[in-house]
Every structure is written in C-alpha cells, then in structure tokens.
mmCIF file of the N, C-alpha and C atoms, coordinates in Angstrom:
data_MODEL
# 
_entry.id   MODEL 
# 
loop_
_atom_site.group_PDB 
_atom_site.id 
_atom_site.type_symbol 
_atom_site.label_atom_id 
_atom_site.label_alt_id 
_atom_site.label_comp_id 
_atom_site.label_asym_id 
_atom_site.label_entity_id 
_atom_site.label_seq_id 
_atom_site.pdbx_PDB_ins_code 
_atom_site.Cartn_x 
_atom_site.Cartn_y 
_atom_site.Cartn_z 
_atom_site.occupancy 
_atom_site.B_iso_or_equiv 
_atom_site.pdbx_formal_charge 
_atom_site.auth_seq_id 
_atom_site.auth_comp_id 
_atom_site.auth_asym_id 
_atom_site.auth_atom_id 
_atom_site.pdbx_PDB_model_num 
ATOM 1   N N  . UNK A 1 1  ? 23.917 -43.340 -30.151 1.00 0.00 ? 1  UNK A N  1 
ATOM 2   C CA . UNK A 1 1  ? 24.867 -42.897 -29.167 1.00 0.00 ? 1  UNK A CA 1 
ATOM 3   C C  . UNK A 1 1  ? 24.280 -43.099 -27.778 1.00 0.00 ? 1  UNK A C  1 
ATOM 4   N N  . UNK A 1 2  ? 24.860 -44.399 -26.381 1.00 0.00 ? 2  UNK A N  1 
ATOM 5   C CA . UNK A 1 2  ? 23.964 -43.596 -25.880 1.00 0.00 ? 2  UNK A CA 1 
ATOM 6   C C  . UNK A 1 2  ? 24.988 -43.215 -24.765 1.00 0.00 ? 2  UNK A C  1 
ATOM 7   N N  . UNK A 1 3  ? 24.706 -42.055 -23.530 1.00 0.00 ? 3  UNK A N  1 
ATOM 8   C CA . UNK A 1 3  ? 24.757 -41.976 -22.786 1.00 0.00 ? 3  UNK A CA 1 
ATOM 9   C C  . UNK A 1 3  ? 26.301 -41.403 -22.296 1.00 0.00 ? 3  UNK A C  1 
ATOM 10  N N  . UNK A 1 4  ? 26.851 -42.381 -21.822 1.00 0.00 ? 4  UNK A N  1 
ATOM 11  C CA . UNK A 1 4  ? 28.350 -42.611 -21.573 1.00 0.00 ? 4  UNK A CA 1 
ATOM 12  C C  . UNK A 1 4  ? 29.179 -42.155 -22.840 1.00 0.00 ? 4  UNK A C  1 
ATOM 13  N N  . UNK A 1 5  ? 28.804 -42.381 -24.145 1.00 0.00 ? 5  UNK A N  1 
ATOM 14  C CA . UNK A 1 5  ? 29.874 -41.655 -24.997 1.00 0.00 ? 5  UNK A CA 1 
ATOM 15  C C  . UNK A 1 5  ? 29.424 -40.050 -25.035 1.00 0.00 ? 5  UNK A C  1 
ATOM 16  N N  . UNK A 1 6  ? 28.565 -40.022 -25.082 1.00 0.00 ? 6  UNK A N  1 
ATOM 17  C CA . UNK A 1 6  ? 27.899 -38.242 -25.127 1.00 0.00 ? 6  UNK A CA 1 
ATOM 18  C C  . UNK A 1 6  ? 28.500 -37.518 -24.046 1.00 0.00 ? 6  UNK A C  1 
ATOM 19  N N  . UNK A 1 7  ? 28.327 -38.430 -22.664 1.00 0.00 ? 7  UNK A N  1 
ATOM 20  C CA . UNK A 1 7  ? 29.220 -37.553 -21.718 1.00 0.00 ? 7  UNK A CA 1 
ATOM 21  C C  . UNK A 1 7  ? 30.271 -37.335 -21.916 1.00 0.00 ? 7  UNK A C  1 
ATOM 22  N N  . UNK A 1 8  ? 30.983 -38.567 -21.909 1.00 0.00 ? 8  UNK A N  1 
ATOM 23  C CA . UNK A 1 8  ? 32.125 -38.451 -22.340 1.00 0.00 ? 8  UNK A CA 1 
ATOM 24  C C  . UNK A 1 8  ? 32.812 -37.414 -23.219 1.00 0.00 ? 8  UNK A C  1 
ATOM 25  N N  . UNK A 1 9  ? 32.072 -37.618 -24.644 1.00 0.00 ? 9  UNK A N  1 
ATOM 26  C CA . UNK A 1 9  ? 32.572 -36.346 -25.491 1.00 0.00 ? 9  UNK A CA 1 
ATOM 27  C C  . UNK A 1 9  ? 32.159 -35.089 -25.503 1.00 0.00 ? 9  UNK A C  1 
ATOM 28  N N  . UNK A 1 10 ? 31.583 -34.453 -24.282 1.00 0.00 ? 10 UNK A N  1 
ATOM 29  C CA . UNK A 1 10 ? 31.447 -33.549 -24.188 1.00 0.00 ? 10 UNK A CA 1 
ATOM 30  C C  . UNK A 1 10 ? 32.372 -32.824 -22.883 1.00 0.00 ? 10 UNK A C  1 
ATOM 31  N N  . UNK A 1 11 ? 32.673 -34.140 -22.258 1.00 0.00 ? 11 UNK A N  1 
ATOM 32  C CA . UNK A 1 11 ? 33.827 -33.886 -21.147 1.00 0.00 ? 11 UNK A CA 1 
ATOM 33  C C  . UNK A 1 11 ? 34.958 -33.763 -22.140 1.00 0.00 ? 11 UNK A C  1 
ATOM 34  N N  . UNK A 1 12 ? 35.122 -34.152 -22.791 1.00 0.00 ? 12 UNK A N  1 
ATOM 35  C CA . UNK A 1 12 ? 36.509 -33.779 -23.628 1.00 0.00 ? 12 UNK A CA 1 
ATOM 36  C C  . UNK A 1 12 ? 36.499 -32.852 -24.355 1.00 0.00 ? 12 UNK A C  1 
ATOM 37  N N  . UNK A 1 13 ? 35.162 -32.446 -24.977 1.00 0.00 ? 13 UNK A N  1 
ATOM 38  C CA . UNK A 1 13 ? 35.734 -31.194 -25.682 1.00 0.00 ? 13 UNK A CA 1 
ATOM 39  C C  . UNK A 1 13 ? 35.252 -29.379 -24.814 1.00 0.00 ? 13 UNK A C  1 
ATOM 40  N N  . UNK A 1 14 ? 34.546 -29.989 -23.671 1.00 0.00 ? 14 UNK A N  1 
ATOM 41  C CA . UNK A 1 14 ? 34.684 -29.003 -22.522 1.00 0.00 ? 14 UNK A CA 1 
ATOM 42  C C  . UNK A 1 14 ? 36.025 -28.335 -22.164 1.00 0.00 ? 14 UNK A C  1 
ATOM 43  N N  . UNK A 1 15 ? 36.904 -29.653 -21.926 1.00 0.00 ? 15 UNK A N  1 
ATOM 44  C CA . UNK A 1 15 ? 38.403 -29.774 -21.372 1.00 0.00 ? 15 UNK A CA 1 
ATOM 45  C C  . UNK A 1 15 ? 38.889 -29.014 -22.235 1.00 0.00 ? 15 UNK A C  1 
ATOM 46  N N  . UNK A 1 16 ? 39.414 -29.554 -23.579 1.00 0.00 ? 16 UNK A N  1 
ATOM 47  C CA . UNK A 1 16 ? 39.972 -28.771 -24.643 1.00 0.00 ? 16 UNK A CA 1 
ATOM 48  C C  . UNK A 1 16 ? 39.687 -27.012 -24.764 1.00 0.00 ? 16 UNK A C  1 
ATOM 49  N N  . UNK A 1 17 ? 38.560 -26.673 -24.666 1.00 0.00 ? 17 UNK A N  1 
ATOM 50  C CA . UNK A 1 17 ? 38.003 -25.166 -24.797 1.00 0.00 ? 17 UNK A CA 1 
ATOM 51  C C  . UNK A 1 17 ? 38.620 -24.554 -23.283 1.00 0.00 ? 17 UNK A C  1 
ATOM 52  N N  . UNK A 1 18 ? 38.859 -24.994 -22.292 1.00 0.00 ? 18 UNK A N  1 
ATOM 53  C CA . UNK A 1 18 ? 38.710 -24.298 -21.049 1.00 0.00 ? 18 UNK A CA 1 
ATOM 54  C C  . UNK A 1 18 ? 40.500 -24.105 -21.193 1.00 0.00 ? 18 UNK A C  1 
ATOM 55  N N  . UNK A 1 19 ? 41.171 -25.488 -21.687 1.00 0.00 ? 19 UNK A N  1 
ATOM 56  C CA . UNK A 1 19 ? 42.511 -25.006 -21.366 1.00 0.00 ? 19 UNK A CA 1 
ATOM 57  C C  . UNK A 1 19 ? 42.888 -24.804 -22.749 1.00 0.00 ? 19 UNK A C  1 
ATOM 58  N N  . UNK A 1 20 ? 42.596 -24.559 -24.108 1.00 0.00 ? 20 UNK A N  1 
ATOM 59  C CA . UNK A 1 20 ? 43.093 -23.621 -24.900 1.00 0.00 ? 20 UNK A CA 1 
ATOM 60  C C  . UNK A 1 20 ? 42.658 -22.485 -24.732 1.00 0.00 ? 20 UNK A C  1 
ATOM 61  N N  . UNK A 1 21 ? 41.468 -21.573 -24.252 1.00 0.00 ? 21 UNK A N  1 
ATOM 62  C CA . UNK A 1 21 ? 41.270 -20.316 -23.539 1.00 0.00 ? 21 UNK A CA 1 
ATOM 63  C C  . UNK A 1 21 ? 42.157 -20.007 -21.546 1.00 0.00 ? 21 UNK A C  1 
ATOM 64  N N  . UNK A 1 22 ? 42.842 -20.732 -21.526 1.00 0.00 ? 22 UNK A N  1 
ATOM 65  C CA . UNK A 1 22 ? 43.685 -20.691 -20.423 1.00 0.00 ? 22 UNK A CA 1 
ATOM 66  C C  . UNK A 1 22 ? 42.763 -20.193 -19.287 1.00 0.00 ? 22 UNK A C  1 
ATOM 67  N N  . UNK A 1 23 ? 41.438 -21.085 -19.321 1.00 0.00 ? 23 UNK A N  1 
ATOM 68  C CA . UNK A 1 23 ? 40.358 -20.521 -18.359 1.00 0.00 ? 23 UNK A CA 1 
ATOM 69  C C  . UNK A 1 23 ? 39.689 -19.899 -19.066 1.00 0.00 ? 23 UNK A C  1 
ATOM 70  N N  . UNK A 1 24 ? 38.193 -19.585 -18.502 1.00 0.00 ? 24 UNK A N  1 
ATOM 71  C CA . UNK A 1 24 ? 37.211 -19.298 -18.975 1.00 0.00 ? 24 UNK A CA 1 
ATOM 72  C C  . UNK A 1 24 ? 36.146 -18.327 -18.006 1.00 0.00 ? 24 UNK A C  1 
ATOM 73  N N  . UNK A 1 25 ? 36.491 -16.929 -18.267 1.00 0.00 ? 25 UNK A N  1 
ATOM 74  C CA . UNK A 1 25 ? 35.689 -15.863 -17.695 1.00 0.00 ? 25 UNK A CA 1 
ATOM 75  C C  . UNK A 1 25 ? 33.540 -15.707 -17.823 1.00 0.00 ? 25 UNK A C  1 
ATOM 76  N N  . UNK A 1 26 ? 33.116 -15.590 -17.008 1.00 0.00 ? 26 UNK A N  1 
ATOM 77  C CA . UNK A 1 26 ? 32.353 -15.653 -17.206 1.00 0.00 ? 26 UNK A CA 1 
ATOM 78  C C  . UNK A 1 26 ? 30.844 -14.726 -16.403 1.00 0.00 ? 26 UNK A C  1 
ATOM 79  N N  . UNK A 1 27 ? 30.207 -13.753 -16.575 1.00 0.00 ? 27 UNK A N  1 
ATOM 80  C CA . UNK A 1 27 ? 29.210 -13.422 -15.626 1.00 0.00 ? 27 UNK A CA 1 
ATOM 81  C C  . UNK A 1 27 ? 28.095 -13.486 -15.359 1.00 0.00 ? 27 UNK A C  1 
ATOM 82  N N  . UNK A 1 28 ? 27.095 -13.294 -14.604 1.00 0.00 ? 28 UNK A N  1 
ATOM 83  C CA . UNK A 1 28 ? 25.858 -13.727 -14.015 1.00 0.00 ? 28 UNK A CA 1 
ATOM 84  C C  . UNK A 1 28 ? 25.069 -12.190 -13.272 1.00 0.00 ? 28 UNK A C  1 
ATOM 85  N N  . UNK A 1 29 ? 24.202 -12.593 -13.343 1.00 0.00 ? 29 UNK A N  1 
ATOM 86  C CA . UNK A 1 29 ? 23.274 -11.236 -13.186 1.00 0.00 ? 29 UNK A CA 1 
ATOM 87  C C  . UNK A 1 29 ? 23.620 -11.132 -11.355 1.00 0.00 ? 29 UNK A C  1 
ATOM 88  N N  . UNK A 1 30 ? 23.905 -9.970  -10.493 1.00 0.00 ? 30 UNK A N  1 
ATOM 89  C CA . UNK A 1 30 ? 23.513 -9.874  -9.365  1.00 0.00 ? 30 UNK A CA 1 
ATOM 90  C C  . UNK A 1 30 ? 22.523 -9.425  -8.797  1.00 0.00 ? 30 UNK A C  1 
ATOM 91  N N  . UNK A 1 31 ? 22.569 -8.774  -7.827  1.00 0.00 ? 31 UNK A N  1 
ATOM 92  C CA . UNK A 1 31 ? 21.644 -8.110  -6.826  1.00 0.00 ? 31 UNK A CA 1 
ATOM 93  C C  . UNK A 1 31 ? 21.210 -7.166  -7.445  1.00 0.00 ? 31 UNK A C  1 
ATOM 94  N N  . UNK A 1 32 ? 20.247 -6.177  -7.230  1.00 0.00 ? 32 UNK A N  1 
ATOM 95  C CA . UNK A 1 32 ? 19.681 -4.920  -7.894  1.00 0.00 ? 32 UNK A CA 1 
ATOM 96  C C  . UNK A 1 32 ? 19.778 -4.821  -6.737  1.00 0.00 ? 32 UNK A C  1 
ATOM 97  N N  . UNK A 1 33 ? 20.446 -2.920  -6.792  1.00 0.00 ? 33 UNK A N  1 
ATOM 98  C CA . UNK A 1 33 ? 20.448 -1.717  -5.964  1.00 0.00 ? 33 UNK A CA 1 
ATOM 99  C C  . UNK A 1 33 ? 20.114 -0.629  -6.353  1.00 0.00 ? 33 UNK A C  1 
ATOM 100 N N  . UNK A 1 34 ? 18.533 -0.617  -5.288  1.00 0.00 ? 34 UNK A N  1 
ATOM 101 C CA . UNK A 1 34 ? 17.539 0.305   -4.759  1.00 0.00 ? 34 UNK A CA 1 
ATOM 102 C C  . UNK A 1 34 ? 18.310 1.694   -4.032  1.00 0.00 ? 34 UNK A C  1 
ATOM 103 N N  . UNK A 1 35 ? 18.561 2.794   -4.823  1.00 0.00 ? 35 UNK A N  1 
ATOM 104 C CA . UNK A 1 35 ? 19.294 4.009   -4.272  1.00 0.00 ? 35 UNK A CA 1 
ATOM 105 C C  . UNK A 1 35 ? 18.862 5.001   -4.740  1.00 0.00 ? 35 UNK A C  1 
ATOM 106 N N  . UNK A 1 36 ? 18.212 5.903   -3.699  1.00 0.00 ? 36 UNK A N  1 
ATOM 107 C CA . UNK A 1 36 ? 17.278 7.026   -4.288  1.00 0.00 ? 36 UNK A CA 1 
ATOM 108 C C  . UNK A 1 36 ? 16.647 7.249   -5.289  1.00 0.00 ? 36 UNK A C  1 
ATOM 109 N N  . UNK A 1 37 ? 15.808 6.006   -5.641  1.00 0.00 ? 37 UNK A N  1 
ATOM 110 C CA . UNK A 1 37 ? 14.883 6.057   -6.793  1.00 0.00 ? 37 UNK A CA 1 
ATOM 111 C C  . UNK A 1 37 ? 15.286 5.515   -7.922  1.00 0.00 ? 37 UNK A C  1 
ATOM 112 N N  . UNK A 1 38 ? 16.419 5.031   -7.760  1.00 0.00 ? 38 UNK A N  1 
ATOM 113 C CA . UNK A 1 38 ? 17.223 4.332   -9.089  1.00 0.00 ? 38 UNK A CA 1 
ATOM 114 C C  . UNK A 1 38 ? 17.387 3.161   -8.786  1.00 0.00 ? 38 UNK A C  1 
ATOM 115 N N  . UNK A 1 39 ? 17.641 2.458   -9.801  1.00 0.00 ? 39 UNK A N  1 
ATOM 116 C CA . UNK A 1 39 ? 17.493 1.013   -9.663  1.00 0.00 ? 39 UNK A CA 1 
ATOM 117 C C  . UNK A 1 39 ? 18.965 0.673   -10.521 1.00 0.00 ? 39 UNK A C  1 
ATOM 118 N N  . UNK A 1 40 ? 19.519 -0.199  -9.589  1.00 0.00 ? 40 UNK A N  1 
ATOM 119 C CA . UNK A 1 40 ? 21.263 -0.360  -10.417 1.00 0.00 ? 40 UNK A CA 1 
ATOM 120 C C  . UNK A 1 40 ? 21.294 -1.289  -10.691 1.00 0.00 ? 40 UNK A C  1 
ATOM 121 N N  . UNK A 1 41 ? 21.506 -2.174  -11.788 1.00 0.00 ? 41 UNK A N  1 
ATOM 122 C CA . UNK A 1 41 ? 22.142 -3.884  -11.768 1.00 0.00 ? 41 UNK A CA 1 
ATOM 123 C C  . UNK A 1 41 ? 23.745 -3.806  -11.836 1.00 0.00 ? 41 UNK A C  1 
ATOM 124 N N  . UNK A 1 42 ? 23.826 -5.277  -11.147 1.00 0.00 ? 42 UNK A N  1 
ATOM 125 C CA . UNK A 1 42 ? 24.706 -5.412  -10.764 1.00 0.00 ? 42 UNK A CA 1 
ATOM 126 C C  . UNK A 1 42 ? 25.179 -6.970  -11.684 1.00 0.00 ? 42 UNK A C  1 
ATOM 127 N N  . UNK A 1 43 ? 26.534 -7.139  -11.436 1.00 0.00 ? 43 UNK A N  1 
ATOM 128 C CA . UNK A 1 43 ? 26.975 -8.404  -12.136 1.00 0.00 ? 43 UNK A CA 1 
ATOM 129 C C  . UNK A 1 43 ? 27.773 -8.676  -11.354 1.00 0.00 ? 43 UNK A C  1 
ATOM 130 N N  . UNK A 1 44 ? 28.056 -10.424 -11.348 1.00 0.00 ? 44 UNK A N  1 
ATOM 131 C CA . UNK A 1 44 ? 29.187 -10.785 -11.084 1.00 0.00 ? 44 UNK A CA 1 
ATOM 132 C C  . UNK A 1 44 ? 29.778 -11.534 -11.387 1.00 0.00 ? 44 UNK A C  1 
ATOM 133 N N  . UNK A 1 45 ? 31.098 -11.553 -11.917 1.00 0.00 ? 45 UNK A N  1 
ATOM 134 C CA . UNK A 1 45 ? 32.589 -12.327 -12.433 1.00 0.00 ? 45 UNK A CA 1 
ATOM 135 C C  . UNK A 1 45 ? 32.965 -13.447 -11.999 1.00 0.00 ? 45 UNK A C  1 
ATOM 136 N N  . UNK A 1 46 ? 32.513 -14.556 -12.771 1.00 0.00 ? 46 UNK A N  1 
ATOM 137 C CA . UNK A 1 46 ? 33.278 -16.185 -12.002 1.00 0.00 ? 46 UNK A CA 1 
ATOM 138 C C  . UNK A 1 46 ? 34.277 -16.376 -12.927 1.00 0.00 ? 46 UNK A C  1 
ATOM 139 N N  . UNK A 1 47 ? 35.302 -17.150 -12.765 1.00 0.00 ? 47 UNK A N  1 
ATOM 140 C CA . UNK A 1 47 ? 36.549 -17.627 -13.233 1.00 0.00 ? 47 UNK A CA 1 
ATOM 141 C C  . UNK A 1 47 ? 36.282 -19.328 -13.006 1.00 0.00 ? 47 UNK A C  1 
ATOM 142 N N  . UNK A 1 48 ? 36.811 -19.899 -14.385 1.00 0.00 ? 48 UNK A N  1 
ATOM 143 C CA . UNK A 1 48 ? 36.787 -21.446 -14.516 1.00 0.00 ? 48 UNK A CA 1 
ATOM 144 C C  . UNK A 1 48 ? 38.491 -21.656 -14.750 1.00 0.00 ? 48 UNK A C  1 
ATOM 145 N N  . UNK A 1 49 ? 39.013 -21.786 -13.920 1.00 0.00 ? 49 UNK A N  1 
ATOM 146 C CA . UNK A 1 49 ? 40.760 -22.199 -14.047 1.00 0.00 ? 49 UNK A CA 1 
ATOM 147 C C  . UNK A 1 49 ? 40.585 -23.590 -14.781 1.00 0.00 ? 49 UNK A C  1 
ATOM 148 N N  . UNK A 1 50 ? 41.993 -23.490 -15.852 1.00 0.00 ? 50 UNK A N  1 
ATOM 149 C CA . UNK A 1 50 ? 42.619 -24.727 -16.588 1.00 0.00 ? 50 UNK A CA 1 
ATOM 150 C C  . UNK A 1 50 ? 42.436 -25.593 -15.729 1.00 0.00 ? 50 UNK A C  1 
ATOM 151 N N  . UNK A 1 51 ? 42.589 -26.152 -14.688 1.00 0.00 ? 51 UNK A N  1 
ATOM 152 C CA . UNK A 1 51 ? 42.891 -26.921 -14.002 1.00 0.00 ? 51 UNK A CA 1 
ATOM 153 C C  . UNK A 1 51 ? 41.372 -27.871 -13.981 1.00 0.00 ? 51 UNK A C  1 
ATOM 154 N N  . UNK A 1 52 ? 40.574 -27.252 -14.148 1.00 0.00 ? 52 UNK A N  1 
ATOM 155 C CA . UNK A 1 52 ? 39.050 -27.835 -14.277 1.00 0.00 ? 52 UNK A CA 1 
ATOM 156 C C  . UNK A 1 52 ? 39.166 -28.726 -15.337 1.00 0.00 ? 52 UNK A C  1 
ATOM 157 N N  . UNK A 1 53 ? 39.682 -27.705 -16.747 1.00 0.00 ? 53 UNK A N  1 
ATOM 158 C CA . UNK A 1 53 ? 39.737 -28.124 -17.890 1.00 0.00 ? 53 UNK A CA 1 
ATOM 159 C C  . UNK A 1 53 ? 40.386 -29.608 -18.200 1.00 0.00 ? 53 UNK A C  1 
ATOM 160 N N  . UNK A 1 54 ? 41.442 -29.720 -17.070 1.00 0.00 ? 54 UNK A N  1 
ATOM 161 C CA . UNK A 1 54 ? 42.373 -30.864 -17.419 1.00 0.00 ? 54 UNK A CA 1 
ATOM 162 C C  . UNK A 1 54 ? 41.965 -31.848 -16.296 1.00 0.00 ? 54 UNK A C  1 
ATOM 163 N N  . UNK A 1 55 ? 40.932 -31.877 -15.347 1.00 0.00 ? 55 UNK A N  1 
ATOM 164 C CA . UNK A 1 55 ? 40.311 -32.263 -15.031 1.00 0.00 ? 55 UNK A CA 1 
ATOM 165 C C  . UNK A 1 55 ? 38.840 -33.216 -15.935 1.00 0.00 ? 55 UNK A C  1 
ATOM 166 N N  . UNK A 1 56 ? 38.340 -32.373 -16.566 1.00 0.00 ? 56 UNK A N  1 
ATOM 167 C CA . UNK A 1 56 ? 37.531 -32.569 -17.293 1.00 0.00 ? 56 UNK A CA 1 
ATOM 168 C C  . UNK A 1 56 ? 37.908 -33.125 -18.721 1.00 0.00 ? 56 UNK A C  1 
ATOM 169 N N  . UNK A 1 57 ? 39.245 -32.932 -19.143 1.00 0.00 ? 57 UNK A N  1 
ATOM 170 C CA . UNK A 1 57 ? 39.746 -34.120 -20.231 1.00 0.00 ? 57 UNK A CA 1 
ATOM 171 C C  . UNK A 1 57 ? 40.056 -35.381 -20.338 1.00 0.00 ? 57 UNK A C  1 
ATOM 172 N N  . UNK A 1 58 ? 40.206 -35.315 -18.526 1.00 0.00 ? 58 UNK A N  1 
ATOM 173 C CA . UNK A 1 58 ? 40.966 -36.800 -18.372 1.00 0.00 ? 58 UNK A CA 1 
ATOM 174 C C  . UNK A 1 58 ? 40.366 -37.237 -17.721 1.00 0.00 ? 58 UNK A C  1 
ATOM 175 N N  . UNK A 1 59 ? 38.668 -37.033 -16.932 1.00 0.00 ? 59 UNK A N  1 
ATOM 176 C CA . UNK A 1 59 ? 37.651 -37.188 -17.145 1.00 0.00 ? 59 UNK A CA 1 
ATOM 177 C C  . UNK A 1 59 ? 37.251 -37.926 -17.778 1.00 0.00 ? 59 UNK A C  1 
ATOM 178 N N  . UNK A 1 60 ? 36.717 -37.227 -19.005 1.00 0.00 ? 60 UNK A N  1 
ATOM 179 C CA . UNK A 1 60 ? 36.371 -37.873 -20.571 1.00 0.00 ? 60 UNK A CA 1 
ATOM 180 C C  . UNK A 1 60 ? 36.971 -38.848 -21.397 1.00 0.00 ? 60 UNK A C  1 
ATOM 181 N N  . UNK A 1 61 ? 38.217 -38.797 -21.299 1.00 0.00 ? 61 UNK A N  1 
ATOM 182 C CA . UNK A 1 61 ? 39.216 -39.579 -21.655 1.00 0.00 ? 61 UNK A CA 1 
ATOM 183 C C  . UNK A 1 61 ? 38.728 -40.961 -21.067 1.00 0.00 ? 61 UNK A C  1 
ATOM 184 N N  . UNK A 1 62 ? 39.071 -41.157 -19.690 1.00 0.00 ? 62 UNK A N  1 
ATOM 185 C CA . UNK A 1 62 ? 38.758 -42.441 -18.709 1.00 0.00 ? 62 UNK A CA 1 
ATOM 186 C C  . UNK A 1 62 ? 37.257 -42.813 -18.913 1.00 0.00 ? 62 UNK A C  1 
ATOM 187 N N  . UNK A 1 63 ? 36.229 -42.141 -18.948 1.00 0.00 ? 63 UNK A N  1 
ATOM 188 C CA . UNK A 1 63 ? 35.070 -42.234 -19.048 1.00 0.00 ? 63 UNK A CA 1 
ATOM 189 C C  . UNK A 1 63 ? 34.617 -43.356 -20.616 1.00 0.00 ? 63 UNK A C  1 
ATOM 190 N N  . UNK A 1 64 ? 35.696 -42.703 -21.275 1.00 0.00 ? 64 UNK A N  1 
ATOM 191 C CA . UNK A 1 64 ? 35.333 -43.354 -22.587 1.00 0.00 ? 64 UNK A CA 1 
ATOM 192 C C  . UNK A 1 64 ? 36.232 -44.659 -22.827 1.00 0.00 ? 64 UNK A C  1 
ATOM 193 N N  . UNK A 1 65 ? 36.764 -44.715 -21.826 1.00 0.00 ? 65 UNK A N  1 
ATOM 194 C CA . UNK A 1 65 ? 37.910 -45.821 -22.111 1.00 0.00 ? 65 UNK A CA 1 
ATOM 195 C C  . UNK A 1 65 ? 37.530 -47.486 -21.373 1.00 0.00 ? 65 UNK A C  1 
ATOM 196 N N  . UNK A 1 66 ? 36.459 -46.732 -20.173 1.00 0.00 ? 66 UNK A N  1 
ATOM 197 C CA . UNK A 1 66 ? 36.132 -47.722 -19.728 1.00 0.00 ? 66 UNK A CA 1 
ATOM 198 C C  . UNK A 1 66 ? 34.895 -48.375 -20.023 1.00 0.00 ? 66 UNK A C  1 
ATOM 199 N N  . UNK A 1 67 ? 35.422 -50.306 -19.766 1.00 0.00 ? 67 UNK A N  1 
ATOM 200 C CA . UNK A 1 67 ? 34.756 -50.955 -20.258 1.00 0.00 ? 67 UNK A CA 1 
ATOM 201 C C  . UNK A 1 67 ? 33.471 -51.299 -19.350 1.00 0.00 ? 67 UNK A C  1 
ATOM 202 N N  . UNK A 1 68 ? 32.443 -51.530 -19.925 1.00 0.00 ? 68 UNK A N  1 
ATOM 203 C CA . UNK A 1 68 ? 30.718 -51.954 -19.062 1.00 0.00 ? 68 UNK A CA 1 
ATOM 204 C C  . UNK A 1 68 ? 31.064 -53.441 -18.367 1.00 0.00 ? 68 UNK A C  1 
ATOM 205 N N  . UNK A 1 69 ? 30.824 -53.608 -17.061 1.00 0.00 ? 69 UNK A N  1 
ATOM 206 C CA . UNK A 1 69 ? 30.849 -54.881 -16.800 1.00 0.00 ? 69 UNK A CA 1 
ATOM 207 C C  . UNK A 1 69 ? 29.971 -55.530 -17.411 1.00 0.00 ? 69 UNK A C  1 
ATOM 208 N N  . UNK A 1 70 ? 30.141 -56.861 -17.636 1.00 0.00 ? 70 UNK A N  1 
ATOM 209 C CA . UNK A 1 70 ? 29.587 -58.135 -18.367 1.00 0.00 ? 70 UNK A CA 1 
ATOM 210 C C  . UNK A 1 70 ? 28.867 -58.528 -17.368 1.00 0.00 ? 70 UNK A C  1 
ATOM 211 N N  . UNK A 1 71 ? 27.760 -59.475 -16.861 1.00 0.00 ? 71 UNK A N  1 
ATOM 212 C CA . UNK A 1 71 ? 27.031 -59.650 -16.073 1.00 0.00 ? 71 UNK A CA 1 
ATOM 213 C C  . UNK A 1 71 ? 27.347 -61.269 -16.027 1.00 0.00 ? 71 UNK A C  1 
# 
C-alpha cells in the first residue's frame, strides 16, 4: 500500500464516521485552577461539524481517483 491510498482511505472513512455521528464531540485537558489551596482541572469541548466530514469524503474520494503523472 503505499502512501496516497492509505491517505486516502482513511480520508474516507474519517468522512463517513464524522457525518454518520452528525459531528463529532470531543475534549482536551485545560488550564488548572490554583484557588485556596485546591487545585481544579479544567476541560474543554471542541465540536467537529459534518461539514468537515463531507469535506473529508470527497477529499478521499478525489485523492484516490487521481491519476500519478507519467513522466
């Protein structure tokens, strides 16, 4: 396999997962807050909209469709 089909099929089945979950929620560690001796973690909430997803299918799609120039 090399290269260009791997991307490829992973751009497509990225696509597929993001817009059959109608987007894709996701969080990440934040800041720690230092407050009278306590120590708080914090998180925060990113959102991946369909629109990525169908981005990223047709992406993959084209990616795999196209041909290597001949030299």
């Amino acid at each position: 396999m090399n290269a260009k089909l791997s991307i490829s099929i992973l751009l497509i089945i990225a696509g597929i997962v993001v817009l059959a979950y109608s987007g894709i929620t996701f969080t990440t560690p934040g800041e720690t807050i230092h407050f009278l001796g306590l120590r708080i973690a914090t998180t925060e909430t990113h959102f991946v909209p369909p629109i990525f997803g169908a981005f990223a299918l047709i992406g993959g799609i084209v990616l795999l469709l196209i041909k290597p120039k001949s030299s």
